[in-house]
C-alpha positions in Angstrom: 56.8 284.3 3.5 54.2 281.6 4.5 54.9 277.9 2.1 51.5 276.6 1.0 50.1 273.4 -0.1 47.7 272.1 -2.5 44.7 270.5 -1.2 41.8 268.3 -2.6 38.3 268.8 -1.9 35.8 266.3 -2.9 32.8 267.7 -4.4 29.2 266.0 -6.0 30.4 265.9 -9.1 28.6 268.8 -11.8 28.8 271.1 -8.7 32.2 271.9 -9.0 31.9 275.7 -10.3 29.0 276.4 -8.1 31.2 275.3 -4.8 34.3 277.1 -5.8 32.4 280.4 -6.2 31.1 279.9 -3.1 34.3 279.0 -1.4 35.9 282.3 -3.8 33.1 284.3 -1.5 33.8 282.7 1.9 37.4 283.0 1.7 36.9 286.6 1.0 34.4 287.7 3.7 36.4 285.8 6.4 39.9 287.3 4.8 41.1 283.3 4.8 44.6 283.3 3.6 43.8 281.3 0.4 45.7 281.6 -2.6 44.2 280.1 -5.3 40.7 278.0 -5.7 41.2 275.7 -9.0 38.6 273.6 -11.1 40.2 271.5 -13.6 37.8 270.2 -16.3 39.4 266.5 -16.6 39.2 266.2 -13.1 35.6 265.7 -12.2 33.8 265.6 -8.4 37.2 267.5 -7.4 38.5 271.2 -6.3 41.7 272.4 -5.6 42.7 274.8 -2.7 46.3 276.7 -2.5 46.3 277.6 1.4 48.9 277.4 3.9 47.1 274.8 6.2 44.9 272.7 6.0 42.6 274.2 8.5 42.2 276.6 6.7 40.7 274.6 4.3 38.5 272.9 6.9 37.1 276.2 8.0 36.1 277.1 4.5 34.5 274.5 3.6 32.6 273.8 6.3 28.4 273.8 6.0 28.6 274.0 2.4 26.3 271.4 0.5 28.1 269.9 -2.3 31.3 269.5 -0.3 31.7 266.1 0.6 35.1 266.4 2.3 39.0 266.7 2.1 41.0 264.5 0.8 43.9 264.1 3.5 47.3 264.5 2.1 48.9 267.5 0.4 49.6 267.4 -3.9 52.5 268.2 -5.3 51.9 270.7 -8.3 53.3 268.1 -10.6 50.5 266.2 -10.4 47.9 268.2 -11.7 50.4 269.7 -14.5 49.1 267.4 -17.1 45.6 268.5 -16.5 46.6 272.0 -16.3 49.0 272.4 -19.1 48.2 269.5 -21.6 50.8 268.1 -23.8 50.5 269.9 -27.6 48.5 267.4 -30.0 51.7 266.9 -32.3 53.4 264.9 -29.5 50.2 262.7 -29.0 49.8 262.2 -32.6 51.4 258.9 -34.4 51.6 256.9 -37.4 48.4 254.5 -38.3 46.5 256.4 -35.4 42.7 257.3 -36.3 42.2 261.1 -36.8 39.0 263.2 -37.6 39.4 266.3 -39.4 37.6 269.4 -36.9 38.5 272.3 -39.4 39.1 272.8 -42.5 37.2 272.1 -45.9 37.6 268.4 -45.3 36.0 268.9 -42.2 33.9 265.9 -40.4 35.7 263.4 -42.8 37.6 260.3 -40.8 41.1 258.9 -41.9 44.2 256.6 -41.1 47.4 259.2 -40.5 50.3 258.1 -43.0 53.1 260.5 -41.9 53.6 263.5 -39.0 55.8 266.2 -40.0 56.5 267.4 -36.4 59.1 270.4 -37.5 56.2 271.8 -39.6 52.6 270.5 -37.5 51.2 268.5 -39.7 49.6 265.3 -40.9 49.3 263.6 -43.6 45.9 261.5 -43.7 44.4 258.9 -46.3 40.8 259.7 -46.2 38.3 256.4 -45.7 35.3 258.1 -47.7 37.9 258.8 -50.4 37.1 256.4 -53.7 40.8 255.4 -53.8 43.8 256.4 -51.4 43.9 260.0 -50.7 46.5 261.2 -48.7 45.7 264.6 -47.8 47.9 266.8 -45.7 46.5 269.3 -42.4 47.5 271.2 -39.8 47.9 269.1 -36.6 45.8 272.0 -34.7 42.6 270.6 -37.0 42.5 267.0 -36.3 41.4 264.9 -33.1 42.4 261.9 -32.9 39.6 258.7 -32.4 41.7 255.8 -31.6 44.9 255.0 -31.0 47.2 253.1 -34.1 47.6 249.5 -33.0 
């Protein structure tokens, strides 16, 4: 069983998809022994390469047109976790943060979050367009939040 690495490639950024389906087709007409090709959408101007070398890596991305090179250096998985598996809302979430509501019937409306029931996933919001304090309690899944509580 061969270990293998995670590499970064750097690519113009906007051309990341296009380059990794052409490194997807490379890899596969010259039977390169490359695991997994990843585009991660908070990462932009990047791809990442599973291989077990890095010449690999060299040889597939050689002559293509976007690529602008290889970062040296291997990742470790734990560094792209956050992109790849983002932490739930309901952890991010806090008291006196800023919150718009993106489902819902109060949907589009802005508020100040008063309490976070984290057991049950919700929120409990007073409502700025409200004529007098509103608090008004969603699902965590249906808010966004605009700025961090101070």
């Amino acid at each position: 069983m061969t270990i293998n690495h995670i590499y970064a490639v750097r690519v113009t950024a906007g051309q990341e998809y296009n380059v990794a389906l052409i490194m997807e087709t490379r890899a596969r007409a010259n039977k390169l022994p490359v695991r997994s090709i990843l585009v991660v959408d908070g990462i932009k101007g990047f791809v990442f390469i599973e291989a077990p070398s890095s010449i690999y890596i060299d040889n597939l991305i050689a002559g293509i047109r976007f690529v602008k090179g290889r970062v040296g250096g291997i990742l470790k998985i734990e560094e792209l976790e956050n992109f790849i598996a983002p932490k739930p809302i309901i952890e991010e979430v806090s008291v006196n943060d800023i919150v718009e509501i993106i489902g819902g019937p109060f949907r589009g409306l802005r508020g100040k979050v008063v309490s976070v029931d984290r057991s049950r996933g919700e929120v409990t919001i007073e409502l700025f367009e409200a004529a007098y304090p509103l608090p008004t309690t969603v699902s965590v899944d249906y808010v966004r939040i605009v700025e961090r509580g101070r």
